[in-house]
C-alpha positions, 0 to 999 in steps of 0.5 A: 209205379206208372210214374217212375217207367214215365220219368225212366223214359222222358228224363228231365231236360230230354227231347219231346215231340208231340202233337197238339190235342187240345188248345186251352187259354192257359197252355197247350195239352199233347198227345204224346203216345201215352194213354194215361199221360199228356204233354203240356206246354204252360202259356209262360213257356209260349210268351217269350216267343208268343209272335213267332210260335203262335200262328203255327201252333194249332190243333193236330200240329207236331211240337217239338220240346225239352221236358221241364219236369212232371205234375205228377197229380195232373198226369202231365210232362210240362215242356218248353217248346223249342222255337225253330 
């Protein structure tokens, strides 16, 4: 149920921000004002673009992405961040 109102307000292929909580070596988990839901960035999705985007992102820093899907079991929205 939860997930279906998730997927309803953060459609695939959507903007989203959120702001780094926790910086682990296999990606980057957001808060992203849900309790039971976390952003994550996959550390594939930072590598393109590893040298420009590395230095800003730091614990507390606001990230802006396109929601690539869902993992449903983890209780996570997986993003690619968008390089400005």
């Amino acid at each position: 149920m939860i997930w279906k109102k998730i997927k309803n307000k953060y459609p695939e292929n959507s903007v989203l921000q959120g702001k780094i909580e926790f910086i682990a070596n296999f990606g980057f988990f957001l808060n992203i004002g849900e309790s039971e839901i976390k952003g994550f960035i996959p550390i594939t999705e930072i590598l393109p673009s590893f040298e420009k985007l590395y230095p800003r992102l730091s614990i507390g820093i606001e990230v802006t992405g396109i929601i690539l899907g869902y993992a449903e079991e983890r209780n996570q929205i997986w993003i690619k961040p968008i390089c400005s």
